[in-house]
KOLKE-945983 format. One line per 5 residues: number of its first residue (from 1); their letters; for each residue x negated, y negated, z of N, C-alpha, C. Coordinates in steps of 0.2 Angstrom, whole numbers, plus 5000, padded with zeros to 4 digits. Layout:
NUM) A) X/Y/Z/X/Y/Z/X/Y/Z; ...
END
This chain:
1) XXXXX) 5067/4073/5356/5073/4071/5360/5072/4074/5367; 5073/4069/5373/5072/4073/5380/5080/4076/5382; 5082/4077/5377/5090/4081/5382/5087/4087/5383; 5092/4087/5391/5090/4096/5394/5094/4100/5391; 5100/4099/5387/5101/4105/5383/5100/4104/5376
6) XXXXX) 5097/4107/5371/5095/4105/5365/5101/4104/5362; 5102/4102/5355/5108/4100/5352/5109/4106/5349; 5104/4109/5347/5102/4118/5343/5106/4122/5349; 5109/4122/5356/5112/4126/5359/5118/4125/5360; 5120/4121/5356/5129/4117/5356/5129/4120/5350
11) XXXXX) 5134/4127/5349/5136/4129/5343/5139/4125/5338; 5136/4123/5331/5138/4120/5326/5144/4125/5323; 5147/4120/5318/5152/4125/5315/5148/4131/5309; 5144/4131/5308/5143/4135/5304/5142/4142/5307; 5140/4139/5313/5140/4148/5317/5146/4151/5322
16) XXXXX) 5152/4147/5318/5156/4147/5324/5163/4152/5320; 5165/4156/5323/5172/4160/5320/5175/4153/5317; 5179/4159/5313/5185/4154/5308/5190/4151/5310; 5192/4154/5317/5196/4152/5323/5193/4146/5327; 5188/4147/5328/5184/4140/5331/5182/4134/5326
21) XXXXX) 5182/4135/5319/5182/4129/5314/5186/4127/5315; 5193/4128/5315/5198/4124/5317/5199/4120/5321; 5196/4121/5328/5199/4121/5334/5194/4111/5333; 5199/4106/5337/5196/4100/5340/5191/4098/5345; 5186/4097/5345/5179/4095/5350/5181/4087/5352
26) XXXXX) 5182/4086/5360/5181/4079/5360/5176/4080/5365; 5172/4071/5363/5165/4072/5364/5164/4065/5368; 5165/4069/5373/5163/4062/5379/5155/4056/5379; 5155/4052/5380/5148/4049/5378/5148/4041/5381; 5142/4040/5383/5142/4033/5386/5145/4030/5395
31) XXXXX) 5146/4036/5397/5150/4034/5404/5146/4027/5407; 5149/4025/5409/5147/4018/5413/5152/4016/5417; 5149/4014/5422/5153/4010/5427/5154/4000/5424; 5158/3999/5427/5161/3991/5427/5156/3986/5430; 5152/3990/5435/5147/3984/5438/5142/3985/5436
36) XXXXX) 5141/3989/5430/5134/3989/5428/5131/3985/5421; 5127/3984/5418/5125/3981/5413/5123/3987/5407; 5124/3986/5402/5122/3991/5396/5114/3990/5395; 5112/3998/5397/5104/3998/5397/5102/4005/5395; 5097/4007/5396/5093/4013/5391/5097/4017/5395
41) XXXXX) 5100/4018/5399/5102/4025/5403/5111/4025/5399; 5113/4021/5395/5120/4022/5391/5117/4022/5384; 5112/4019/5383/5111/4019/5375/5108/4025/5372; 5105/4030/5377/5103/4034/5375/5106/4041/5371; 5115/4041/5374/5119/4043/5371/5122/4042/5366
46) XXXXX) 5119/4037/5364/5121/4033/5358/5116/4037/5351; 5111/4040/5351/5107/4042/5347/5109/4051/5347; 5112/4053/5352/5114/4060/5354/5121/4063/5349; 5125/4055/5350/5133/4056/5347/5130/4055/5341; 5125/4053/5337/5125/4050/5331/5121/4057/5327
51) XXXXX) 5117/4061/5330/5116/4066/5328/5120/4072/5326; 5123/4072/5333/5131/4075/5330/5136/4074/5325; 5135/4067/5324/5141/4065/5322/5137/4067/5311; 5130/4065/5314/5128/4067/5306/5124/4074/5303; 5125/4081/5309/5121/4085/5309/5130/4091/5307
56) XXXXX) 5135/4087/5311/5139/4095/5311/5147/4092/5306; 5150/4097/5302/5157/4096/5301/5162/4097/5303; 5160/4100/5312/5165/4103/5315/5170/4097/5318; 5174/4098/5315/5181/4094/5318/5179/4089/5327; 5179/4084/5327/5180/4082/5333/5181/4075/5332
61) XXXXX) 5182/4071/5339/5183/4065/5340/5179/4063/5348; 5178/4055/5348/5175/4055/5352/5177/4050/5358; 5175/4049/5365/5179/4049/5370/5174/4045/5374; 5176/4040/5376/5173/4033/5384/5177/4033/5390; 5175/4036/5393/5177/4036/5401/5173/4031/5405
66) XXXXX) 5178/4025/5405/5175/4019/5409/5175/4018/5417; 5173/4019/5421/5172/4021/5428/5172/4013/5433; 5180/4011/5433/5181/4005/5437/5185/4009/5442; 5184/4014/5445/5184/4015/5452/5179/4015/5458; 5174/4018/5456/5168/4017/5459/5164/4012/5460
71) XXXXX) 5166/4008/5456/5162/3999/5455/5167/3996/5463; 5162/3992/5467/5164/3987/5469/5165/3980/5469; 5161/3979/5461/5162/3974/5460/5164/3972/5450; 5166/3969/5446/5165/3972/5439/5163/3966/5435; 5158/3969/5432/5156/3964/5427/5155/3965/5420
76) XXXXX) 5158/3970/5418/5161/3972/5411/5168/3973/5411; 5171/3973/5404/5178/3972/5404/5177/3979/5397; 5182/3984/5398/5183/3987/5391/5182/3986/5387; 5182/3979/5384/5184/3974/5379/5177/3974/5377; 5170/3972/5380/5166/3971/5380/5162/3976/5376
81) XXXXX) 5164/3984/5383/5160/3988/5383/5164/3991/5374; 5167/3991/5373/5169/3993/5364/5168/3989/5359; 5168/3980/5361/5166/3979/5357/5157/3980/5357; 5154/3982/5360/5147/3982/5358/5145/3992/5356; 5149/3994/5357/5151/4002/5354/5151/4001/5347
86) XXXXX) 5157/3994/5343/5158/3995/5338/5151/3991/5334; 5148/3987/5337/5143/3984/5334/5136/3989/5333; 5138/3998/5336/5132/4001/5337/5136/4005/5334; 5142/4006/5328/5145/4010/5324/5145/4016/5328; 5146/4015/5334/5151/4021/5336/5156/4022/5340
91) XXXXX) 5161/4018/5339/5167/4016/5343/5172/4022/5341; 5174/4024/5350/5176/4031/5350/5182/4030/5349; 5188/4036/5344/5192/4034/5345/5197/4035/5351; 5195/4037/5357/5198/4037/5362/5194/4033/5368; 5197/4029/5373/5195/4028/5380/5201/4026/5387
96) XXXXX) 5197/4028/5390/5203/4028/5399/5197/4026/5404; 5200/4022/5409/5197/4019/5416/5199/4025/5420; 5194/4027/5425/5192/4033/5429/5198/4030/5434; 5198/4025/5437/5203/4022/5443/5210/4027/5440; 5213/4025/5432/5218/4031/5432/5220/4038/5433
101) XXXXX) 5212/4039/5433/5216/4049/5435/5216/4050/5441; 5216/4046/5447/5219/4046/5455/5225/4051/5455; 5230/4049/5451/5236/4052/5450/5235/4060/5446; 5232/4061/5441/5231/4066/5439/5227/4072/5445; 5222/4068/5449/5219/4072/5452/5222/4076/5460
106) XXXXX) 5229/4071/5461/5233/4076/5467/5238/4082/5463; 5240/4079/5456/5243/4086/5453/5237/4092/5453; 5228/4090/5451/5226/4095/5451/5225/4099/5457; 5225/4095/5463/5225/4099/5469/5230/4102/5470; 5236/4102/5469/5241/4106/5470/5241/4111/5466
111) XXXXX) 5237/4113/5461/5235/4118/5455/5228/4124/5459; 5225/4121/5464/5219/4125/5466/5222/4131/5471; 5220/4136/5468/5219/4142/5473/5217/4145/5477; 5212/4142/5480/5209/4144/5486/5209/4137/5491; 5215/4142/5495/5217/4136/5503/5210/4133/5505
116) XXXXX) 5207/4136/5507/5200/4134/5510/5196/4127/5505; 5197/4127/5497/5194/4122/5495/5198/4117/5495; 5206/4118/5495/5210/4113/5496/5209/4110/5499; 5208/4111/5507/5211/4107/5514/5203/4105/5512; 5197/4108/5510/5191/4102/5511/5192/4096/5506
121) XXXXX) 5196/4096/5501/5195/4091/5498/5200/4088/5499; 5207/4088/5503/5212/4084/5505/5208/4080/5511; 5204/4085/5516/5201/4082/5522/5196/4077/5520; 5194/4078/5515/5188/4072/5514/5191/4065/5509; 5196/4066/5506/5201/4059/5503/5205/4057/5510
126) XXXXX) 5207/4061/5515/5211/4059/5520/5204/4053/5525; 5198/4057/5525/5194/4053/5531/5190/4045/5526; 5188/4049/5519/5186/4044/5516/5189/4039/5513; 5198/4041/5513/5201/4037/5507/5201/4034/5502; 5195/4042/5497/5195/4041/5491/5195/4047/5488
131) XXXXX) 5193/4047/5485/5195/4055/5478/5186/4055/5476; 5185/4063/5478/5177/4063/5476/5176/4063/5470; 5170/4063/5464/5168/4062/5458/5171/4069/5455; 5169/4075/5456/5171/4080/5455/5178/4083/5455; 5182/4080/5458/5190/4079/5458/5192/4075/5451
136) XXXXX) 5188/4072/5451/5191/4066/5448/5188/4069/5440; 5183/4069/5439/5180/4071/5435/5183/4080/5431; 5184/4085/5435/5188/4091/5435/5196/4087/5430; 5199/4086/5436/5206/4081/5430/5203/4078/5425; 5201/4074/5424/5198/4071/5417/5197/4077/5412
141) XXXXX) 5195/4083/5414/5193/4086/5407/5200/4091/5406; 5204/4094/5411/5211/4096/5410/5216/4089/5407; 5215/4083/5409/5219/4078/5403/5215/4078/5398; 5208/4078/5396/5207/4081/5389/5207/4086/5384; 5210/4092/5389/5211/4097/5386/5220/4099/5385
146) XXXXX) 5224/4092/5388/5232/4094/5387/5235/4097/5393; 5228/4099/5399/5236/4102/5402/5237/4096/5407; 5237/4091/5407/5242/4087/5409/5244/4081/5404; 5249/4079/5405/5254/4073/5399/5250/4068/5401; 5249/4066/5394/5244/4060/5393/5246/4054/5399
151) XXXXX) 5254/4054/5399/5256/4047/5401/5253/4040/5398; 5250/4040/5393/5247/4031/5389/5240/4030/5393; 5237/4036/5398/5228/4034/5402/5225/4035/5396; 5225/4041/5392/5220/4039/5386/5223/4035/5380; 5220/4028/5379/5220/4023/5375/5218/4024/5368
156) XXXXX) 5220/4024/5363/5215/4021/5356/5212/4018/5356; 5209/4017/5350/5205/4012/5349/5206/4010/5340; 5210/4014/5337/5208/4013/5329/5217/4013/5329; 5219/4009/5324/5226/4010/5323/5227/4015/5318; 5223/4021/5314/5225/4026/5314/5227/4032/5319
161) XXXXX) 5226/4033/5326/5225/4037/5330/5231/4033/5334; 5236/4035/5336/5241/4029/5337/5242/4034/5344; 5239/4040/5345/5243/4044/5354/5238/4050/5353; 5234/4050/5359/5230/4054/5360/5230/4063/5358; 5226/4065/5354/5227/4071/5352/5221/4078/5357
166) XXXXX) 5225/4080/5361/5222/4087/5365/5218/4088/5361; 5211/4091/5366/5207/4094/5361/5206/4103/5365; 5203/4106/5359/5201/4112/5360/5197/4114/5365; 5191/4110/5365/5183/4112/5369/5182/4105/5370; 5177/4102/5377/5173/4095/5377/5164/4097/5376
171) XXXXX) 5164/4092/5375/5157/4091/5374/5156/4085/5378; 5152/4086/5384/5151/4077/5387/5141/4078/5386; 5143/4070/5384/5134/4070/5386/5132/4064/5390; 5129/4067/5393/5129/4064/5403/5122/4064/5405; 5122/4058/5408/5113/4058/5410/5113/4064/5417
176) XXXXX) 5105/4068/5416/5104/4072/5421/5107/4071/5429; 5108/4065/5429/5109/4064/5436/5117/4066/5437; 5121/4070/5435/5128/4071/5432/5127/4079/5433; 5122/4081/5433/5121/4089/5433/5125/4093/5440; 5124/4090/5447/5128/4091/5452/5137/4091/5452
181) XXXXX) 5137/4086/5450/5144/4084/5450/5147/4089/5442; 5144/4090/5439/5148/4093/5432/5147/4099/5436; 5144/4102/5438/5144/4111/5441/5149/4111/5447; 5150/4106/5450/5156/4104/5454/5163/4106/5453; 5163/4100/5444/5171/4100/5442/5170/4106/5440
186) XXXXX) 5166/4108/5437/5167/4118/5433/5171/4121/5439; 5165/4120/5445/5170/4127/5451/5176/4126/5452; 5178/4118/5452/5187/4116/5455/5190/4121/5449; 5187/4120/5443/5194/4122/5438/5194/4130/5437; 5188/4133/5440/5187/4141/5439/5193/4144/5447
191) XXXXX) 5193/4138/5451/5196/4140/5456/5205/4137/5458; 5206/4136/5452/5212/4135/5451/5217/4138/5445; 5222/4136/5443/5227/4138/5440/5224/4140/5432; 5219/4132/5432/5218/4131/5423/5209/4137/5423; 5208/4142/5427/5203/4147/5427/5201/4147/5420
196) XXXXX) 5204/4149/5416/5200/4149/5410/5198/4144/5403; 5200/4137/5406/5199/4131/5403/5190/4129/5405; 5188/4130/5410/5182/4132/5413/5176/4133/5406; 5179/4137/5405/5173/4142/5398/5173/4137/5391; 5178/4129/5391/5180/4128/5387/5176/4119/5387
201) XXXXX) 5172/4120/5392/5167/4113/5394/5159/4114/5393; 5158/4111/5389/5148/4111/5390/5146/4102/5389; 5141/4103/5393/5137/4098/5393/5131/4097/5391; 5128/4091/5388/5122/4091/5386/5120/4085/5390; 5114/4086/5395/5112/4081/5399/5104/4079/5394
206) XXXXX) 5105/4072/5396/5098/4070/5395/5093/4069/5402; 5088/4067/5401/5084/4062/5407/5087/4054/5405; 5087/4052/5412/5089/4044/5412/5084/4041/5417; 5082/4044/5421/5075/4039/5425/5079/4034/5429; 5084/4034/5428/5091/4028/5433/5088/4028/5441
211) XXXXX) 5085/4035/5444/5086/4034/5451/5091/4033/5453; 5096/4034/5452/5102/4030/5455/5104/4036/5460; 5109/4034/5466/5111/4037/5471/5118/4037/5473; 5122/4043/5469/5126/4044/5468/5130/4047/5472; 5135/4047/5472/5141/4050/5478/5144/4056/5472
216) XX) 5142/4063/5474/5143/4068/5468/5147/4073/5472; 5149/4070/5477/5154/4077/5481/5159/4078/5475
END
């Protein structure tokens, strides 16, 4: 397995307090943009969840963050991208479009602590007329973790699961090129109100060879 954090360094429940057996794991996986096509840099996370999913019995659920903001063109639909999740038996039961947490992500700027990071990221949506990855990304894991009201962004997918259930700790597993941008969203929420929610995110990155040239302010 090429993941840069082994799956033996994401605490199973066997080694975890009695208090942590309980708690919920939601497990991000697959992120993909709209304009892209499904290739070895999404499928690869498909073998990562399925180890998890048959290695541990710690309580969790699993989570698609569909990223049609960033796309300026789209040639996937939700629909697609889940029904080809269920054809690979692992259709999560939660997903949300990234263009959503726009709104979540000016409640999180009103949450940040330190003036000086605020005005740079208000400055840079003011000149750019967007929301960096890392803003956006940062709220994504605070609506995963409850502290902001679902409002219906995260969707089901199983008519069991009928309204998104807060999780205790996330787990994303993210191609290495994600590594900048996730050390990003960490410092926004170290530097804001949700401080200790921070300690409550890990990541397991793989390699993807993508090349790709991303915009990770």
């Amino acid at each position: 397995m090429d993941a840069i954090t082994s799956l033996n360094s994401i605490e199973p429940e066997e080694k975890a307090s009695k208090k942590e057996q309980g708690a919920l794991l939601s497990v991000e996986f697959f992120h993909i943009y709209t304009n892209e096509t499904i290739g070895s840099r999404h499928i690869k996370s498909l073998s990562l969840l399925k180890k998890i999913k048959k290695n541990w019995s710690l309580a969790h659920k699993s989570i698609v963050l569909i990223d049609n903001y960033n796309s300026t063109k789209h040639m996937l639909t939700a629909e697609e991208i889940l029904n080809y999740l269920d054809t690979q038996n692992v259709l999560p039961e939660y997903w949300a479009y990234e263009k959503d947490l726009v709104p979540f992500a000016d409640k999180f700027l009103a949450k940040l602590i330190n003036p000086k990071l605020k005005r740079s990221y208000e400055s840079y949506i003011r000149k750019n007329k967007k929301y960096p990855c890392s803003l956006l990304t940062a709220s994504w894991y605070l609506l995963r973790l409850g502290r902001f009201e679902n409002e219906g962004i995260v969707k089901t997918t199983l008519k069991t699961h009928k309204t998104y259930e807060a999780a205790d700790k996330l787990l994303n597993i993210l191609p290495d090129e994600y590594q900048n941008v996730e050390k990003r969203a960490r410092e926004l929420i170290y530097k804001s109100e949700f401080t200790i929610d921070a300690d409550k995110i890990q990541d397991l990155f793989y390699l993807s060879h993508s090349g790709s040239d991303l915009d990770l302010f």
